[in-house]
C-alpha positions as CSV (number, residue, x, y, z in Angstrom):
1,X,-8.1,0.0,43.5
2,X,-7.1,-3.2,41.3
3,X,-9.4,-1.4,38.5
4,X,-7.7,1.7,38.9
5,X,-4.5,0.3,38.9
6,X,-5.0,-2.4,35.9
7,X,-6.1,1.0,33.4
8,X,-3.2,2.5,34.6
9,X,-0.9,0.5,33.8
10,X,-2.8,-0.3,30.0
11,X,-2.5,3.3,29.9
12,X,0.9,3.4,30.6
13,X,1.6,0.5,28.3
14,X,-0.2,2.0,25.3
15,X,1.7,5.1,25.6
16,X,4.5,2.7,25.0
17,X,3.4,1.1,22.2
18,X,1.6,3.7,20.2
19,X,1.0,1.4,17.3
20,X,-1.5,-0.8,19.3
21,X,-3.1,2.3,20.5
22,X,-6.2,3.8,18.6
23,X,-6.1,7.3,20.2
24,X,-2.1,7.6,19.0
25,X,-1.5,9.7,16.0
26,X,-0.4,7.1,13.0
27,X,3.3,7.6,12.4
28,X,4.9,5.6,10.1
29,X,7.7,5.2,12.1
30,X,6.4,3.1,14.0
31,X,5.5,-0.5,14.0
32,X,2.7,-2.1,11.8
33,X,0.3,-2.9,15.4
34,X,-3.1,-3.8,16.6
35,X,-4.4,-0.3,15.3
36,X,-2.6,0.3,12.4
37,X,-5.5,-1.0,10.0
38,X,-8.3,1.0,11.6
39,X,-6.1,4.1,11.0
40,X,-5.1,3.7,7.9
41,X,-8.7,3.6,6.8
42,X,-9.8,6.6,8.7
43,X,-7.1,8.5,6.1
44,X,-9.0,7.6,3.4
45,X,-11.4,10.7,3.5
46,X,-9.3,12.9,5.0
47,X,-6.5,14.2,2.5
48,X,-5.2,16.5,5.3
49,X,-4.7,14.2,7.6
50,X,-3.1,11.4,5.6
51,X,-0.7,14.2,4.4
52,X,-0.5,15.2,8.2
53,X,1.0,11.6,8.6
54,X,3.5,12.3,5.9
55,X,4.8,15.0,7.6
56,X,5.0,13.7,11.1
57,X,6.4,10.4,10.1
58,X,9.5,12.7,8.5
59,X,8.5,11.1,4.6
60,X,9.3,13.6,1.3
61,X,6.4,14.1,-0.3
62,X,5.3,16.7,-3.3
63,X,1.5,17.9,-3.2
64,X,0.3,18.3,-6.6
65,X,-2.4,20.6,-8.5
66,X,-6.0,18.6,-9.1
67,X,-6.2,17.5,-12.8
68,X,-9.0,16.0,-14.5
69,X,-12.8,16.1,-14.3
70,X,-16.1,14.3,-13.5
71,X,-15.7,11.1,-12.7
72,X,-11.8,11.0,-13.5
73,X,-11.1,14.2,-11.0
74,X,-8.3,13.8,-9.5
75,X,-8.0,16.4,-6.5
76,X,-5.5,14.2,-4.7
77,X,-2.2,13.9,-6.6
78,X,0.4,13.1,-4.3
79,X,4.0,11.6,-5.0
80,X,5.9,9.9,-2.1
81,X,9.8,11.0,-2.9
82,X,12.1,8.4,-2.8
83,X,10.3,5.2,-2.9
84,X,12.0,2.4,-4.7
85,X,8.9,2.4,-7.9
86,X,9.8,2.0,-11.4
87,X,10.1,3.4,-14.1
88,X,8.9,6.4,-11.9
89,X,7.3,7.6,-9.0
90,X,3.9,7.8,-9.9
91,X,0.9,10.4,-8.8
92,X,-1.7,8.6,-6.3
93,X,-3.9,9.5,-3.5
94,X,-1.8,9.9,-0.6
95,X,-3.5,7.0,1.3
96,X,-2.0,4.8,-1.6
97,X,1.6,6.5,-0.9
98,X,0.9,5.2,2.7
99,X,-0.1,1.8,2.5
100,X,3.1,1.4,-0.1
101,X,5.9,3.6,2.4
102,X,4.9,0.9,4.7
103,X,4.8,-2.1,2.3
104,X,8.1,-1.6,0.8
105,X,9.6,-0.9,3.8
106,X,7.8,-3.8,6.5
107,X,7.1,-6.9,4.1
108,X,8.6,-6.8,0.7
109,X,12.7,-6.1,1.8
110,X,12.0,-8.2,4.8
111,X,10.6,-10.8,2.8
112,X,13.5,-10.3,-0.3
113,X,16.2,-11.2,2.4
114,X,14.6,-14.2,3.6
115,X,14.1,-15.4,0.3
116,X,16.8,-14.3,-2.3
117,X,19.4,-12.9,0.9
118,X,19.2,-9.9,-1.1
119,X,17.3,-6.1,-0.7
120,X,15.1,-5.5,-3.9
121,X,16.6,-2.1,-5.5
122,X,13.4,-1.3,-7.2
123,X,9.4,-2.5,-8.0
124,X,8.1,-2.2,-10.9
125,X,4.7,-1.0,-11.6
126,X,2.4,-1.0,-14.6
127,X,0.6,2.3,-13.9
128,X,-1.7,4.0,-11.0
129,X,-4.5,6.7,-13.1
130,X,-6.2,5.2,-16.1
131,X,-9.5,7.1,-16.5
132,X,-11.4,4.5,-17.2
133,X,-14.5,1.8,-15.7
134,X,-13.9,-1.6,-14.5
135,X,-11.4,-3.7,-16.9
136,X,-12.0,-1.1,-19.3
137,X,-15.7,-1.9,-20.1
138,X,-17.8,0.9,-21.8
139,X,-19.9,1.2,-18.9
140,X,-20.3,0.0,-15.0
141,X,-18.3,1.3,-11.9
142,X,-15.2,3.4,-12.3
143,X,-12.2,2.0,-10.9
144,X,-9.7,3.0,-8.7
145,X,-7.2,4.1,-11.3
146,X,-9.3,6.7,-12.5
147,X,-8.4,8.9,-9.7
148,X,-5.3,7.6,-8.9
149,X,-6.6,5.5,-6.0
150,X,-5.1,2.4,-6.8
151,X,-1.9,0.9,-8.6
152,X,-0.5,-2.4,-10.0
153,X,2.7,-4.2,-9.5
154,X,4.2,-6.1,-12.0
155,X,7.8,-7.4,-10.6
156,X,10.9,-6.8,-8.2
157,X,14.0,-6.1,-8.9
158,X,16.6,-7.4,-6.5
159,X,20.0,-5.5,-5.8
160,X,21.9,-7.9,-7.8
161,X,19.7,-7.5,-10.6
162,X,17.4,-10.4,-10.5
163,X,13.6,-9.9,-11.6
164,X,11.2,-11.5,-10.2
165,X,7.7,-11.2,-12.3
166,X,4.0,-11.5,-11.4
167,X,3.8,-13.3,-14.7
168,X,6.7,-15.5,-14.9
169,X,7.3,-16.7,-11.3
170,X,3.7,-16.6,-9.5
171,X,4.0,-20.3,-10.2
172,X,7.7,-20.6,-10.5
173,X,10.7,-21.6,-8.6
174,X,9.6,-22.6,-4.8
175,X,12.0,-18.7,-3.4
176,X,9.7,-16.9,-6.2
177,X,6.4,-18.3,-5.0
178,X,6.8,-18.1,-1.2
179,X,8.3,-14.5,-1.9
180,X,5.6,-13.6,-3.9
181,X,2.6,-14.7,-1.9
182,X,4.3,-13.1,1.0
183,X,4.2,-9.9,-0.4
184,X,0.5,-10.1,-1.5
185,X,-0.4,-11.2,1.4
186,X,1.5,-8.5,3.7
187,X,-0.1,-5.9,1.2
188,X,-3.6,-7.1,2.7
189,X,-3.9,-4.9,5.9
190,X,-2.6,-2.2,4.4
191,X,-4.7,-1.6,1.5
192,X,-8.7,-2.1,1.0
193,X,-8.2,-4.3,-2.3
194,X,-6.0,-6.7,-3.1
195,X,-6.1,-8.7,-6.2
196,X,-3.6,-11.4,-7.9
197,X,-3.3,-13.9,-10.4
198,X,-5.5,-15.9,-7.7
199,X,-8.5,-13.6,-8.5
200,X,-8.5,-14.2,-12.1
201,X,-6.7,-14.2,-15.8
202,X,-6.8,-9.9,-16.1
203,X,-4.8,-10.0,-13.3
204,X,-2.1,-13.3,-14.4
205,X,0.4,-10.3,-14.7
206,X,-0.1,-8.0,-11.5
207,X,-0.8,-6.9,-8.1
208,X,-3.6,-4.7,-8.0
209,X,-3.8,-2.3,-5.0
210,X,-6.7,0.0,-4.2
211,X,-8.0,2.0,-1.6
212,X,-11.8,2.0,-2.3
213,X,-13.5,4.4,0.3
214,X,-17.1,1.4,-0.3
215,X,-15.0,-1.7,1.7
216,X,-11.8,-3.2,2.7
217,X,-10.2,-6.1,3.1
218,X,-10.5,-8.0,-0.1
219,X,-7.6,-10.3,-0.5
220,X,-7.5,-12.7,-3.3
């Protein structure tokens, strides 16, 4: 009876807290929890799903037509409406539009007030689809950008106009750094790769996000 009774009342307390339950459909909505990782990376296979999210969680989003071909396909175009990216909005796998609803939203303005006591209007990104291999080489592995799977960040701008840069403030002011570690490191569990001016010199100037379907949670 103390068995039956103890999974009852887990039972109970996971209904509660879907966010920490692995059976729960993800809704963004809710809370980053104990099995919000493992979900996120089941979406990366499953277009319909990840969109499924989308919809459930109440987020804008526009499907667009496939474009491209052979290894620079991209049959997952999807723009998240709304989301506080400059210059624009970008096309990305949806399980990109995911990780960064939830990044904006849970780490970088939480992070922005702590730091600067102010909400950052907009980020600004250098770009998500660049059909092209690794750094641009003439051959090797593809990367991420070439189907839209992946996207770097380059700086925040906060509501009272402010920028802070990858470049300029990685190793700035002691506000810029914290805020700017805090934000790559938050981006961790959400996405599979994350690489900073830690990693090396190409990446001095930018965040680099992925979702590579071969492994997850690189962090440097």
């Amino acid at each position: 009876m103390l068995v039956v009774g103890t999974l009852l009342a887990a039972r109970g307390w996971l209904a509660d807290h879907p966010q920490h339950n692995p059976w729960a459909p993800l809704d963004l909505d809710d809370p980053p929890g104990w099995a919000t990782q493992t979900k996120l990376v089941s979406l990366k296979d499953d277009r319909a799903e990840c969109r499924a999210v989308l919809e459930r969680s109440g987020v804008s989003f526009r499907a667009l037509d496939a474009r491209g071909e052979g290894a620079c396909r991209r049959p997952d175009r999807t723009v998240i409406d709304n989301l506080a990216l400059g210059p624009s909005v970008p096309p990305t796998t949806c399980p990109i539009g995911v990780g960064l609803t939830i990044w904006l939203r849970d780490v970088v303005q939480p992070a922005a007030r702590r730091h600067f006591g102010e909400a950052v209007r907009r980020v600004d990104h250098l770009g998500a689809f660049s059909c092209r291999r690794l750094y641009g080489r003439a051959e090797g592995r593809w990367s991420e950008h070439a189907t839209g799977n992946a996207i770097d960040v380059g700086a925040f701008v906060l509501a009272d106009g402010r920028r802070i840069t990858v470049l300029g403030d990685w190793e700035g002011g002691a506000s810029e750094r914290s805020f700017l570690r805090e934000v790559r490191d938050g981006a961790c569990p959400l996405f599979a790769t994350v690489l900073s001016p830690e990693y090396n010199a190409a990446h001095a100037d930018h965040f680099h996000f992925d979702q590579a379907g071969r492994y997850t949670g690189v962090c440097r």
